[in-house]
Each structure stands twice: as structure tokens, then as C-alpha cells.
N, C-alpha and C positions, 0 to 999 in steps of 0.2 A: 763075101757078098751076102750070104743069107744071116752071118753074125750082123751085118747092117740093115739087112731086114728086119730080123730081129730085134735090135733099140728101137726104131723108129716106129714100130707094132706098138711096143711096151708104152712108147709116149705120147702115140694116140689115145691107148685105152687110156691113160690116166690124166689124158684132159677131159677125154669123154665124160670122165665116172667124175670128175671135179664138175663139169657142166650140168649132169644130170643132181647132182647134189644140190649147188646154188639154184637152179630151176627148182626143186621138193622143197627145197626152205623157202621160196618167194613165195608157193603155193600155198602152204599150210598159213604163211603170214597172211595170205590176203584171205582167204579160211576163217582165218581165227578177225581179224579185224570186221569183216563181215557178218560173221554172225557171233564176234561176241564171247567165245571158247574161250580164248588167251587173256581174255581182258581183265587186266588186272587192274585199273585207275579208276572203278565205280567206286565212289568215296561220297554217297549223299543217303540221307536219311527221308523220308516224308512226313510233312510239317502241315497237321490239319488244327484247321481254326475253329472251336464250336462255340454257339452262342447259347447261354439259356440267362433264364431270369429269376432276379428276387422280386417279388412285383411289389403291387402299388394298391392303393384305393383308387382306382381310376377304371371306367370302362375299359380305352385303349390307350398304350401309347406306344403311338407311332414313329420308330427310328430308321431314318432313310440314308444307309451304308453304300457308298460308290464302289469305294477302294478299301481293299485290305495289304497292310505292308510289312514286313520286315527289315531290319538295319543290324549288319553283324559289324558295323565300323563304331568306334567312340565316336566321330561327330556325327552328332545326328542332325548334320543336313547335308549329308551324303551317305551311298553306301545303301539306301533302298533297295529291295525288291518287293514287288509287285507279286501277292501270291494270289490275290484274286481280285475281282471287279463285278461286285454281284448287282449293283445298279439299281438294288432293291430296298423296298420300305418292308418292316417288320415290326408286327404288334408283339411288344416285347412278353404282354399280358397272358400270349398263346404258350410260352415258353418258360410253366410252369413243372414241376413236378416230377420231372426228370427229362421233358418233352425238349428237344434239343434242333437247332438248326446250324448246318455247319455251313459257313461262310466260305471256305475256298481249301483248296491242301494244293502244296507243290514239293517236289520233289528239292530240296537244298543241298550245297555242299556241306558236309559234315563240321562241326565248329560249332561256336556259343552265339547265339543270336540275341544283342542287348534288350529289342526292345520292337515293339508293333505300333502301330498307325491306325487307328481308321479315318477314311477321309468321308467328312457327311457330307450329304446335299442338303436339300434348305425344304426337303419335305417331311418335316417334323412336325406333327401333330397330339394332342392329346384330347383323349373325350372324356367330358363330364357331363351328367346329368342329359345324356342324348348328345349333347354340343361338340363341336369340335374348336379345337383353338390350336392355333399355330403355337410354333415352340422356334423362338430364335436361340441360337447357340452363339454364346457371348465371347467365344475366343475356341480358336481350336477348327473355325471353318473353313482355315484356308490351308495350314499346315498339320491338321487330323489330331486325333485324342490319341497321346500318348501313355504306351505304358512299360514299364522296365519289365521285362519277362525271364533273361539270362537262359534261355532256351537251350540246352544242350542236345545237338542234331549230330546221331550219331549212325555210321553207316547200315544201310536193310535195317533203319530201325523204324517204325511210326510213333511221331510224337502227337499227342492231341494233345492243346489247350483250350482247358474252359476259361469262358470269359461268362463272367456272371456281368449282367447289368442288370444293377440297383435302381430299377425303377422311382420306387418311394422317393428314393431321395436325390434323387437324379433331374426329376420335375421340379420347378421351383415357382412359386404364385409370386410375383412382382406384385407392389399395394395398388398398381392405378392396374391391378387386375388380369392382366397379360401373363405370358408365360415362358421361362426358360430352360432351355437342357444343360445340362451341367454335369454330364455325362461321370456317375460314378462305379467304375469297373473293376471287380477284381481278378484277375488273371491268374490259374492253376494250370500246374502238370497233371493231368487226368490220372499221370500212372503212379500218381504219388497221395492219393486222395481214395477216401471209403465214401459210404452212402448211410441214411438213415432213413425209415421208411415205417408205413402202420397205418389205420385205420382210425377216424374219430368216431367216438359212436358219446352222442346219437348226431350223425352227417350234418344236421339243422344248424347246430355250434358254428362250426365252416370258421375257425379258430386262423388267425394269423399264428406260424408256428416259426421258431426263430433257437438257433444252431449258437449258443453263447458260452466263449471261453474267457474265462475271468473279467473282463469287461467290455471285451469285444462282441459286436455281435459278426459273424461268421457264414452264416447262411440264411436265408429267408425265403418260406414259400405260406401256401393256403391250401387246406386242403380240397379233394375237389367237390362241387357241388351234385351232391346224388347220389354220391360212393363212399365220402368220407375219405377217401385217401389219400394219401401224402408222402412227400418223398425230400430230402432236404441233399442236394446231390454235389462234390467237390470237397468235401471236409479232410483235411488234409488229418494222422496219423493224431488220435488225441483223444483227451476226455472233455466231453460237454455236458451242459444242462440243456434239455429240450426245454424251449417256454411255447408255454400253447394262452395265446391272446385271444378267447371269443368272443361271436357276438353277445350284444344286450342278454343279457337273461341267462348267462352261466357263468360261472365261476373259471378263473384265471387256476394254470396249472402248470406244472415245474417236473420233467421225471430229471433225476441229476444223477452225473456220473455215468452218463452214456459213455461206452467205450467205440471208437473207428477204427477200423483197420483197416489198411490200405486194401483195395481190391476187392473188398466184403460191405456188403449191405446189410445194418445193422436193423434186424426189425422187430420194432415196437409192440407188434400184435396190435390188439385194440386196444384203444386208450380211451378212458370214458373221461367225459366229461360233464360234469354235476351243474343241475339248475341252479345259479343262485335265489337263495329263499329270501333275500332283502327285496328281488321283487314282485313277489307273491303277495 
């Protein structure tokens, strides 16, 4: 009798300790699902969008951005996402010199992302001379300004892309006088890109200053008015000729053989620039 006490002791306790086990493992699971311990399937990177500009000879010009998108599928007309909806107009003219406005970041699944979107609205302006003049956008306003970017989103990692818009040449004068966008953007990996930067002296010059590799030209800014300063931002790993275009009454200037280094801003110092004496 107590030999059968005995077994039947032994195989309570070892359903017990089998129950209280399965019970410790359900608990640390919903533990770890809850806050996140155990998780091991976080596989996304964040994916920010920055706008700056090369500008233009124009007072402003005005570009009115709804939608920012992404597509990691070959057809691209499927396979969007939607990384931001800024809803906003933006004088692209502000967003000189390294001065930067970021359009939206989202968190993505890690992968190669072929290629972005923006969707405009139909408030696109430019000003000349005080005026302002509408800007129609001749294709691209219903299904957005496409551009191939090959984006590799990699996990805990942040990506920024610069999107330079080419104002100057972006604007286009029609002969019966009117005006179009013709949106010219170029699209960088910020982590793969140096800077170049310095001073005009004497500030009055206020030189168109332009980032030229064999016959490309590559970057474009002006310097600013009252400081002379300047900054030429996104220049991907290389040698360039700096060209400084000023105004009336000085002389055109070349330093060459500028070197970039990724993640270094290369600076110039002062850079004088000489009266022209043709017109004196």
C-alpha cells in the first residue's frame, strides 16, 4: 500500500513540474512578444527624403509636393509606398547653401528600393521681376516625377537621400511667354557624398559657383548675399574644378582639382575674386 502511494506521489509531482514549466514558457513568451526582448524579425532600416536646391536667376520658385513615394517592385505601377504627404509648396530658392528641407522618412523593410515618386499639385509658381506666373507641369502630374534611386535599406540603418532640384533648368520660358516645370532632379546617397564650401571676398561678386567633373556639371549654388558664403553640398567621392561665374564687373574664376571625400567638407578659405579692368 504505501509502495502504491508512493508511484502515484512521484506522478503527480511530475505532471506538476511539467505544468509549471509549460506555464514559465507561455509567460516569458508573452514577455518577450510584448515588450519586444525576444524579437528577432525587426528587419527595416529608415528611409529619409531631403530636398535642397541648385537655383536659378528667379526671385522664387515655387514647387507644390503632395506625395512622396517609394517602389521596391520592377513594375512600377505597383508595389508603392507612400513615405510621406507633405501637402506643401516650397521655394526651392530658400534651399541654397547647404540649407535643407526633408520631405518625409519611414521606417522600410530592409531590401533595394528601385526608384521614388513625387506627386505635384498644380500650385507651381515662379517669380520674376515682382510677378508671379503659374508653372504647368507638362507630364508627370498624374503619375509623379520619377527617378531611379536603387536604394539599399539595410537594417537599424538610416538612409538619407538628397534630391537636388535644378531650378535653372527646371523652369522653362515657352515663346507665347508662359511657363513650365520640367522637373530636373538628381538623386544621391548622402553617405556616399563630401561637401565643398568658403567664402567670396569681396561678397558684392555674389558669383554663380558650379561643382564641374569633365563635362558635367554636378552641383550648383550662389553664394550668399552679405557673407559671401557658400557651400556646394552632395558631391559624390572625386576631383572637381570649382567655376565661380560673377556678376558684371569681375572676372570669371576656375580653382581645379578640388578633391571630395566622402563625409568631409572641403573648404576653400577665401576666394578672391578680381575686378574685371575691361570695365573701368
Amino acid at each position: 500500500m504505501n509502495q502504491k502511494f508512493g508511484n502515484t506521489s512521484r506522478g503527480n509531482i511530475s505532471r506538476a513540474l511539467t505544468s509549471v514549466i509549460a506555464s514559465t514558457a507561455l509567460m516569458i513568451s508573452l514577455v518577450g512578444c510584448d515588450d519586444g526582448i525576444f524579437d528577432s524579425t525587426d528587419d527595416s532600416g529608415t528611409f529619409r527624403v531631403i530636398l535642397h536646391d541648385a537655383p536659378g536667376d528667379f526671385q522664387e520658385v515655387n514647387v507644390d509636393i503632395q506625395r512622396v513615394e517609394v517602389n521596391k517592385e520592377e513594375d512600377e505601377d505597383s508595389g508603392w509606398t507612400t513615405i510621406s504627404e507633405p501637402d506643401q509648396v516650397y521655394d526651392l530658392l530658400e534651399l541654397i547653401n547647404g540649407v535643407q528641407e526633408v520631405l518625409g522618412e519611414e521606417e522600410l523593410e530592409a531590401g533595394t528600393y528601385r526608384q521614388i515618386r513625387l506627386i505635384l499639385g498644380d500650385e507651381n509658381t515662379v517669380v520674376i521681376d515682382d510677378e508671379s506666373h503659374d508653372m504647368m507641369v507638362p507630364s508627370g502630374q498624374q503619375t509623379g516625377i520619377k527617378l531611379n534611386i536603387d536604394a539599399e535599406i539595410e537594417s537599424g540603418i538610416e538612409y538619407n537621400l538628397l534630391l537636388d532640384f535644378d531650378a535653372k533648368r527646371s523652369v522653362v520660358r515657352r515663346g507665347q511667354g508662359d511657363f513650365l516645370l520640367k522637373p530636373v532632379i538628381k538623386a544621391t546617397n548622402e553617405a556616399i557624398t563630401g561637401n565643398v564650401a568658403g567664402t567670396i571676398e569681396p561678397e558684392e561678386a555674389r558669383p554663380w559657383i558650379y561643382a564641374i567633373a569633365g563635362d558635367d556639371t554636378l552641383s550648383t549654388t550662389r553664394s550668399e548675399e552679405g557673407t559671401g558664403e557658400f557651400r556646394l553640398i552632395g558631391l559624390e567621392e572625386g576631383t572637381y574644378d570649382i567655376s565661380f561665374e560673377p556678376v558684371d564687373g569681375y572676372q570669371s574664376k576656375i580653382e581645379e582639382d578640388v578633391e571630395v571625400e566622402i563625409g568631409e567638407t572641403t573648404d576653400l578659405g577665401t576666394v578672391e575674386i578680381d575686378e574685371d579692368s575691361n570695365d573701368e
